[in-house]
C-alpha positions as CSV (number, residue, x, y, z in Angstrom):
1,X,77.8,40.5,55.3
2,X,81.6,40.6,56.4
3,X,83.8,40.0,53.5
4,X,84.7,36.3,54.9
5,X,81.6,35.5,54.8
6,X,81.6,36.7,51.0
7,X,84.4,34.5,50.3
8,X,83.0,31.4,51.5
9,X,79.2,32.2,52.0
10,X,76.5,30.8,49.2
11,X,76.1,34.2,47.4
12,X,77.9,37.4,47.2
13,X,75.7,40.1,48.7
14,X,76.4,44.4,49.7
15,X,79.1,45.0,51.3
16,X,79.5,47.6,53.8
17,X,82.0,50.2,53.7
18,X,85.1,48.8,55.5
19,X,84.7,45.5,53.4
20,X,84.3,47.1,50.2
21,X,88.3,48.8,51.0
22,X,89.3,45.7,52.3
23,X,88.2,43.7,49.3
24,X,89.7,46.5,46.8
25,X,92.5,46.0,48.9
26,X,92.6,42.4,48.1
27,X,91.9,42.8,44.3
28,X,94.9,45.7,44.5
29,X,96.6,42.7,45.7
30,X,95.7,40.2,43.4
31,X,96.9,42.2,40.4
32,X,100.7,42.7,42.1
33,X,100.7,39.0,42.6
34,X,99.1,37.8,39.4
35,X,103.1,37.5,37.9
36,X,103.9,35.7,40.5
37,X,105.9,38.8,42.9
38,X,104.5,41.8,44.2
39,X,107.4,44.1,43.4
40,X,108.4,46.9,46.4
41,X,106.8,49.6,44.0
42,X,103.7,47.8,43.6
43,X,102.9,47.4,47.1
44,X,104.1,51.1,47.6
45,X,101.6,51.7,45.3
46,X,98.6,49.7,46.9
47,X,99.2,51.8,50.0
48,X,99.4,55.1,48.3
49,X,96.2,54.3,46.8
50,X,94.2,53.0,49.3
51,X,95.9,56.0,51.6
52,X,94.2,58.7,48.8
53,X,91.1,56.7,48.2
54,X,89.9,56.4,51.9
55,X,91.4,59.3,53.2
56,X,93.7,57.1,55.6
57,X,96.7,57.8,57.5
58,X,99.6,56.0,56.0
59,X,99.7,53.5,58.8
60,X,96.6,52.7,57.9
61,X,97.0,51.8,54.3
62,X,99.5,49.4,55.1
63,X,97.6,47.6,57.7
64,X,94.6,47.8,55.4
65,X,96.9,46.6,52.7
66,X,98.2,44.1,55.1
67,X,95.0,42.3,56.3
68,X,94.4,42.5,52.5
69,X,97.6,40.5,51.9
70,X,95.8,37.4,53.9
71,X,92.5,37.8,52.8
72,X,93.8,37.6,49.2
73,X,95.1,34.4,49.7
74,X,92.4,33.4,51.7
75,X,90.1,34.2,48.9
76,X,88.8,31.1,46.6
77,X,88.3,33.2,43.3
78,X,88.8,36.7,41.9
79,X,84.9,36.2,40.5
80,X,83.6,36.4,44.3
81,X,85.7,39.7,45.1
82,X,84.7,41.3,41.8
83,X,81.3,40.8,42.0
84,X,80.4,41.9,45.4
85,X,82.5,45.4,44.4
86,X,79.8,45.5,41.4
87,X,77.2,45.4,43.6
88,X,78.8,48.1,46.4
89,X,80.3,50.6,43.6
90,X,78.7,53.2,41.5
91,X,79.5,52.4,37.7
92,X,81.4,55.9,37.7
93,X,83.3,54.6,40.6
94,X,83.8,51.1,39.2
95,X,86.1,52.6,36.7
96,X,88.0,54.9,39.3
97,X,88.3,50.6,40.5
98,X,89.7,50.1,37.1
99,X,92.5,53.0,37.0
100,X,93.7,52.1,40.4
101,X,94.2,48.4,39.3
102,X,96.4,49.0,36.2
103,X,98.1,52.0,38.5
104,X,99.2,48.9,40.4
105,X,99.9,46.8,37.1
106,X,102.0,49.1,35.8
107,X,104.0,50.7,39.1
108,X,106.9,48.1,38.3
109,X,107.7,49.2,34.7
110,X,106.5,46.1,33.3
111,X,103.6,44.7,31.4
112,X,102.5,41.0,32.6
113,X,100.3,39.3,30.5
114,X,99.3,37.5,34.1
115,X,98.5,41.3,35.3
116,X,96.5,41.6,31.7
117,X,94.6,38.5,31.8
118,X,93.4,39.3,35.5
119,X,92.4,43.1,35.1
120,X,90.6,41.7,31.3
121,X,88.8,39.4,33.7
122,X,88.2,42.1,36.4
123,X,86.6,44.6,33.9
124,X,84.0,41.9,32.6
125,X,83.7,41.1,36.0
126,X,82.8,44.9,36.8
127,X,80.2,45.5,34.2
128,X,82.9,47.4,32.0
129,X,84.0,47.3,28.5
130,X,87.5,46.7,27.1
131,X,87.4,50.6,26.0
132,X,86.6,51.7,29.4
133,X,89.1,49.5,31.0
134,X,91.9,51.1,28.0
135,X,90.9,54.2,29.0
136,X,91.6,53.3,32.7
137,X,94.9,51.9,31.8
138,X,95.7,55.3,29.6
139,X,94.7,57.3,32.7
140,X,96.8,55.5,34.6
141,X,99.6,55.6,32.7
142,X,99.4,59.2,32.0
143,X,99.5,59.5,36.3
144,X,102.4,57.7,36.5
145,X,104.4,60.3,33.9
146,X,103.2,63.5,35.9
């Protein structure tokens, strides 16, 4: 199952490798919009983590991040993305999902309570807890100091 079939197919279902980074990609996406602008350092930040995540070349990322762009607004619902990264991610993994999400939240500086609400929902969504998604942001945060 492609991942535009997930979006707008009956059920989400396994993805395979290339759609699971490109629908990361979109969620990555998602949260840098979720306050209404993807700031330059946010997007920097999409394609430095998708770059170190998938071992891609930097043009890469950013075409990665760039089909990502579209399929994010293409997509009908977060629930739909989330759920079909459940299914293709290890639990362990899920939370590496979780870091990367508020690394992109927080690249700008600023806390949203958009970027909050969405990454609350994306956690639940991911069969994680509130503590492992404060843990996620902590690890995140504590990245962006070193």
């Amino acid at each position: 199952m492609s991942f535009l079939d997930l979006l707008f197919g009956p059920a989400p279902a396994r993805l395979a490798p290339p759609d699971e980074q490109l629908a990361l990609a979109a969620l990555l996406v998602r949260v840098a919009r979720a306050d209404g602008h993807a700031s330059a350092e946010e997007v920097a930040r999409i394609d430095r983590i998708l770059a170190t995540r998938y071992r891609l070349a930097p043009e890469a990322a950013l075409a990665l991040r760039r089909e990502a762009e579209t399929a994010e607004q293409l997509a009908p619902d977060t629930v739909r993305i989330t759920r079909a990264l459940k299914e293709a991610v290890a639990l362990e993994d899920r939370r590496g999902l979780m870091e990367a999400l508020w690394r992109v939240a927080l690249a700008d500086g600023a806390r949203d309570a958009e970027e909050d609400r969405l990454i609350r929902l994306v956690a639940n969504l991911l069969g994680l807890s509130d503590v492992d998604s404060a843990l996620a942001r902590q690890r995140a945060a504590l990245g962006e100091a070193s």
